[in-house]
C-alpha positions as CSV (number, residue, x, y, z in Angstrom):
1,X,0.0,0.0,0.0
2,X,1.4,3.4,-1.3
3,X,0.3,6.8,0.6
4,X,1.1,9.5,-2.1
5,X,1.0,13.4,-0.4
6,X,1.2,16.4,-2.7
7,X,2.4,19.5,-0.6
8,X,4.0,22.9,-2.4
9,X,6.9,21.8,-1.7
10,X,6.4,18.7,-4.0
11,X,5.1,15.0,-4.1
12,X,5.7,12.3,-1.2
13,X,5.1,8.9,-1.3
14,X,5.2,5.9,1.4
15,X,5.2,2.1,1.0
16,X,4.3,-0.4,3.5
17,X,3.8,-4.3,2.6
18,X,0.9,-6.3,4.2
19,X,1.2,-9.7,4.0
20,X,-2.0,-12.1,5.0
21,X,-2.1,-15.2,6.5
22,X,-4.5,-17.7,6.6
23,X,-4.5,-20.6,9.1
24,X,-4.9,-24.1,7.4
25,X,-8.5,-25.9,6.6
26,X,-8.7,-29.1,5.4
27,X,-10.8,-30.1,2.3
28,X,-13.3,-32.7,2.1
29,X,-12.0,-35.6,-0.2
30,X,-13.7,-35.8,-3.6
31,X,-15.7,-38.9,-2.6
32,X,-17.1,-36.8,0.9
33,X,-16.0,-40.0,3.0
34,X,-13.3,-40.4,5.4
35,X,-14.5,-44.1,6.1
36,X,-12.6,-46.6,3.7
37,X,-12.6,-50.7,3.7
38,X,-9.6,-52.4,1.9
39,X,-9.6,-56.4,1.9
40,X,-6.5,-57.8,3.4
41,X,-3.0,-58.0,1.7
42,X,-4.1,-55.1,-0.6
43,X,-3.0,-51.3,-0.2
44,X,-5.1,-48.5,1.2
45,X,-4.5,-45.0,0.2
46,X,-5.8,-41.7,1.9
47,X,-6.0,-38.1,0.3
48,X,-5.8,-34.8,2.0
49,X,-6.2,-31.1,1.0
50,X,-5.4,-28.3,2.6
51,X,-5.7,-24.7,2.2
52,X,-3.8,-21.5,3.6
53,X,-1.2,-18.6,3.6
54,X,1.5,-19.2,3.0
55,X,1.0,-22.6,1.9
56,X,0.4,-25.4,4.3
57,X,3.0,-28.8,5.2
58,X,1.1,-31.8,5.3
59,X,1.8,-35.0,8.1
60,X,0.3,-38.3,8.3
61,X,0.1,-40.1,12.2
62,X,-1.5,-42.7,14.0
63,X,-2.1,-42.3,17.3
64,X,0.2,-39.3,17.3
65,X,3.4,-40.7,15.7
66,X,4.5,-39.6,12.7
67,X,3.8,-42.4,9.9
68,X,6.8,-42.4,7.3
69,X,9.0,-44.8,5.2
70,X,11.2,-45.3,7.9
71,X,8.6,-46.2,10.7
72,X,6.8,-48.7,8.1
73,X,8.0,-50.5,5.5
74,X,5.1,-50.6,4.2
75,X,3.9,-46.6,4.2
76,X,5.0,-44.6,1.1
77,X,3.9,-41.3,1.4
78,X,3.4,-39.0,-2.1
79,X,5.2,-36.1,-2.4
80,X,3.3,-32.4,-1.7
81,X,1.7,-31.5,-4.3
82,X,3.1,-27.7,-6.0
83,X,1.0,-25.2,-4.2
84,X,-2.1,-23.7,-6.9
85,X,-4.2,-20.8,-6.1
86,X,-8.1,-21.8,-4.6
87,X,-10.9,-19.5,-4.6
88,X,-12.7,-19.3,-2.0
89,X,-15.7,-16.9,-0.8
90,X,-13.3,-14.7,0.8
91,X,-10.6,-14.7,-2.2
92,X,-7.8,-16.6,-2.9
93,X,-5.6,-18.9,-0.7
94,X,-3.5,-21.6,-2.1
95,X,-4.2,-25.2,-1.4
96,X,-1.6,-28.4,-1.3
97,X,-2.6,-31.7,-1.2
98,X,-0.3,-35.2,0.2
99,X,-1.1,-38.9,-0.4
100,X,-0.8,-42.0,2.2
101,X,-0.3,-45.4,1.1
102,X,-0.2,-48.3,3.4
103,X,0.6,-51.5,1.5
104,X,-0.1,-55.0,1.9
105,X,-2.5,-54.1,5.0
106,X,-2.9,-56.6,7.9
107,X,-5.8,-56.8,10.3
108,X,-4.3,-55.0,13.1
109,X,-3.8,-52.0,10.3
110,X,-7.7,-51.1,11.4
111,X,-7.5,-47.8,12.9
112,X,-7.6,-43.8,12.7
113,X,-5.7,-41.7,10.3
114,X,-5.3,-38.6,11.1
115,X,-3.9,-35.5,8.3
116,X,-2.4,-32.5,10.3
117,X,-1.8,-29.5,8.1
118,X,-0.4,-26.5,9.5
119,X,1.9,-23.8,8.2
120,X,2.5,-21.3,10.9
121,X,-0.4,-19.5,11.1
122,X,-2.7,-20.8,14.4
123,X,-4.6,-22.8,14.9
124,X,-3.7,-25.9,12.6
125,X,-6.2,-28.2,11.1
126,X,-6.2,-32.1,11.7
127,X,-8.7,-34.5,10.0
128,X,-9.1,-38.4,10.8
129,X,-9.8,-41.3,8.4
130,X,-11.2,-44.3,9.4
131,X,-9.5,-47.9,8.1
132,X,-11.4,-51.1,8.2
133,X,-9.1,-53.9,6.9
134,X,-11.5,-57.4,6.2
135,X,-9.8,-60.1,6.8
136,X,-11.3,-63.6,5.9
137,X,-11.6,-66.2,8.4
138,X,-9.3,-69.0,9.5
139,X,-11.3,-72.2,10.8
140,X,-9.7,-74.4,13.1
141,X,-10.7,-77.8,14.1
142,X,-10.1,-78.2,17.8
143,X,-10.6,-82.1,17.6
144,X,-7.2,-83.8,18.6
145,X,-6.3,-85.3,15.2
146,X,-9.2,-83.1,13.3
147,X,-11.2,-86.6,14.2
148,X,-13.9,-87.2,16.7
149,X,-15.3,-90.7,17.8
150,X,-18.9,-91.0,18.4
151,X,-20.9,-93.9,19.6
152,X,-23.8,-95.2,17.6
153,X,-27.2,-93.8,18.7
154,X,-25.4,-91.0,20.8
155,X,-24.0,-87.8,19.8
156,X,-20.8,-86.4,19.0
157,X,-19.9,-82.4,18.9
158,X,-18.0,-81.5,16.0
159,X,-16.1,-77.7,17.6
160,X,-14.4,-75.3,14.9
161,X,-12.7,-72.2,16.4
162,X,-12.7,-68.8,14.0
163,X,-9.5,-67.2,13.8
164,X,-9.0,-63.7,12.4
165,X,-12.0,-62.8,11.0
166,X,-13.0,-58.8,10.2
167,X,-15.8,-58.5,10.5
168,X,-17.0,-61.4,13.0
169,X,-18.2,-64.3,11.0
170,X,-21.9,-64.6,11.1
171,X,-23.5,-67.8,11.8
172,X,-26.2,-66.9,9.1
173,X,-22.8,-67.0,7.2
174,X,-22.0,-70.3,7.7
175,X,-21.9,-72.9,5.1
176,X,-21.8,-76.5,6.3
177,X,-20.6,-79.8,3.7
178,X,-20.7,-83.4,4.4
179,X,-18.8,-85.8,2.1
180,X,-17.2,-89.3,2.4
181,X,-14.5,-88.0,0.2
182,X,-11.1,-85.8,1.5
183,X,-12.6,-82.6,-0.3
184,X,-15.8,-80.9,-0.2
185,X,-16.0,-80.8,-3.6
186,X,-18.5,-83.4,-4.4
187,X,-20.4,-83.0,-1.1
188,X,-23.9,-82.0,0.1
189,X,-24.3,-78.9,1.9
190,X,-26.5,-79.9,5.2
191,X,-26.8,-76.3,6.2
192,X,-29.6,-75.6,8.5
193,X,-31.3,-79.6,7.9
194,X,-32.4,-80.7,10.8
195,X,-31.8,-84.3,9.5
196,X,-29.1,-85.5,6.9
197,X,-29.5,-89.7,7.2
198,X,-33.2,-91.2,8.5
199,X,-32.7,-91.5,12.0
200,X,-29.5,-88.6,13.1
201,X,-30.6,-85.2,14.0
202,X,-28.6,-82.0,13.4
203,X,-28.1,-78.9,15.4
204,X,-25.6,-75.6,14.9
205,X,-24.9,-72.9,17.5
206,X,-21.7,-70.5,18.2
207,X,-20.7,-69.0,21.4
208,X,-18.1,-66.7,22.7
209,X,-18.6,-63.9,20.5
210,X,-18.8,-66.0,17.5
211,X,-15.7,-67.2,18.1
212,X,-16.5,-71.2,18.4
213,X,-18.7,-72.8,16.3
214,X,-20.4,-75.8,16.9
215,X,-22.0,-78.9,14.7
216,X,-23.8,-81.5,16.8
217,X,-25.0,-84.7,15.7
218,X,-27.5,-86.3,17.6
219,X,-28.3,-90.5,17.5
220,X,-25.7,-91.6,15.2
221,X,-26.1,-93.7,12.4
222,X,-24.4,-96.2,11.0
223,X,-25.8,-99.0,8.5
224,X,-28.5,-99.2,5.7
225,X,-32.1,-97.4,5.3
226,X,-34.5,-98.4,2.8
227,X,-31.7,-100.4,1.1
228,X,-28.4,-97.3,0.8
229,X,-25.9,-97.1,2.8
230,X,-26.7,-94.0,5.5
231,X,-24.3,-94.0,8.0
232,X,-23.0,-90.5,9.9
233,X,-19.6,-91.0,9.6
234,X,-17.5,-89.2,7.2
235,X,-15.7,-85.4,6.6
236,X,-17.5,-82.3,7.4
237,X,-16.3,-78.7,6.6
């Protein structure tokens, strides 16, 4: 700004230089979401905008450390964007933007995000993201030997632990096969009967937060109905 005086004794001028700030504001993403779900063993990537004067430094963290390439492996972080100019409805500020990439995601990789933008001027700006990794369940047989013995018109209890799982399995989820054969393949899915030979009856249940899942067979068959061979014994997955 230039104050200009004109006296009889001639012109005089003055300069002074004002320089705005503008404390940092994050942007919304393009997709208005800050919730995202990746599938396990694949990469996840964030994007955050900020803007300000003079033009703002972008940092990812997780629970308030610092993520980099030298904390993780597996983080690769892009490199700021060249500041532009972005209008907003009171003028123009400029606006930077910075990628995270987290690669080959694990379940325990399900947590906050958080962008912190700041570039001098208080207060800075912070903005979380949400990360949901799915990861697909491991079954475990907890029979000693995956086999269980059962007595003929008794029952036997066929337990399966879950292991892993994002999000918890469902029981409505659960598919169960019986075959004589090593592979389930060729065999009959007995989901939800209440009977699979004549005589044996057939319950499901899970407990501890879905966690344990359980197959019972009650009165166990062995021997021939109506002239096939019906027996109970066999593989079931």
């Amino acid at each position: 700004y230039t104050c200009s005086v004109t006296t009889v004794n001639g012109n005089f001028n003055a300069s002074v230089m004002l320089q705005l700030t503008v404390s940092p504001e994050i942007l919304f993403p393009p997709d208005d979401t800050f919730n995202y779900t990746v599938n396990e063993s694949s990469t996840a990537t964030f994007e955050c905008s900020s803007t300000g004067i003079p033009p703002p430094s972008i940092l990812w963290t997780r629970n308030n450390k610092v993520l980099d390439e030298a904390s993780d492996s597996r983080v690769s972080l892009g490199q700021p964007s060249q500041p532009e100019l972005f209008e907003t409805d009171n003028g123009f500020v400029f606006v930077v933007n910075r990628t995270l990439n987290l690669a080959n995601t694990v379940g325990s990789d399900t947590d906050n995000y958080t962008c912190l933008a700041f570039n001098g001027v208080d207060p800075n700006d912070t903005q979380s993201f949400e990360l949901f990794v799915q990861v697909p369940p491991v079954v475990v047989p907890l029979a000693s030997g995956k086999q269980v013995v059962g007595k003929e018109g008794q029952s036997a209890v066929l337990m399966f632990r879950v292991d892993n799982a994002a999000p918890p399995v469902e029981l409505e989820g659960l598919r169960w096969i019986y075959s004589t054969d090593a592979s389930p393949e060729d065999g009959t899915d007995i989901t939800g009967l209440h009977n699979r030979t004549a005589s044996s009856l057939l319950s499901f249940s899970e407990f501890f937060n879905q966690r344990y899942i359980n197959l019972t067979v009650s009165n166990l068959q062995q021997g021939r109905f109506e002239g096939e061979d019906e027996t109970d014994e066999g593989r079931y997955f």
